[in-house]
C-alpha positions in Angstrom: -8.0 -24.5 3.9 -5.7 -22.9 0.9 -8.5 -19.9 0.7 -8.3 -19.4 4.4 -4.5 -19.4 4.8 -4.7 -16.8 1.7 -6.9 -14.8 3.4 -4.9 -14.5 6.6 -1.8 -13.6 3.9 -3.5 -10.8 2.4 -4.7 -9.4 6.1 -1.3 -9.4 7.3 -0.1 -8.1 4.6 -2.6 -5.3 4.7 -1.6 -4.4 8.8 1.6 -4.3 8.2 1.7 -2.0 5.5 -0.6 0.3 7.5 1.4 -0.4 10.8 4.6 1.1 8.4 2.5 3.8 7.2 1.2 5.2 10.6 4.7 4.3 12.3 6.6 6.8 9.1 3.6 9.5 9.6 2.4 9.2 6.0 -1.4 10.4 5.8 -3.7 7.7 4.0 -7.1 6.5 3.6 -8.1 3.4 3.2 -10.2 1.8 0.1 -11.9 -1.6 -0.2 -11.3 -3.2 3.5 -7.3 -2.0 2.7 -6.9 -3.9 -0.4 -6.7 -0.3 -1.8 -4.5 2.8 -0.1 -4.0 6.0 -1.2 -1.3 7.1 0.1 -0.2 11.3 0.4 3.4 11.5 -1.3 5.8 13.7 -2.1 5.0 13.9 -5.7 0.9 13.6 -5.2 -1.0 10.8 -4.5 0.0 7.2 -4.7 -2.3 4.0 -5.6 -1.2 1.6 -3.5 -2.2 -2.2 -3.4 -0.7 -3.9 0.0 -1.6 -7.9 -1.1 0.3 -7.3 -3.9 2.9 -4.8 -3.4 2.6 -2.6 -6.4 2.1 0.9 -6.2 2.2 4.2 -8.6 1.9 7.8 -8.6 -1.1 9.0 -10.5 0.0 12.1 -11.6 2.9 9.8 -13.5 2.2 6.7 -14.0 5.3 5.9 -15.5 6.9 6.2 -11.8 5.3 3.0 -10.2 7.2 0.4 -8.2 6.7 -2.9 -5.9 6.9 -2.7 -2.3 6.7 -0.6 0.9 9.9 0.4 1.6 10.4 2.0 -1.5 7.0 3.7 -1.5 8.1 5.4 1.6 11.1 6.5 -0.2 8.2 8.3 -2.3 
């Protein structure tokens, strides 16, 4: 029952991310079922991880950050 609920977590997680994606016009394409986006920003391309939040730019990995708000601030 806990590894279904999880699962169910980690889909919505993964829709709504995309819904806020497609809804702010940001090009992406989708890796691993959507546990993996790359996402096109303003600075290059972003790893992006919707289950767990966390995202960073790959041409500078120092500038990474937690959440999708602030990676559409990116």
């Amino acid at each position: 029952m806990i590894k279904q609920n999880q699962g169910v977590k980690m889909n919505d997680k993964i829709l709504k991310s995309l819904e806020m994606l497609d809804k702010n016009d940001i090009m992406y394409e989708v890796k691993n079922d959507g546990i993996h986006l790359i996402v096109e920003g303003n600075d290059g391309f972003i790893d992006y991880y919707p289950t767990t939040g966390n995202w960073k730019v790959r041409d500078n990995l120092d500038d990474s950050d937690f959440g999708i708000r602030k990676l559409n601030e990116n």
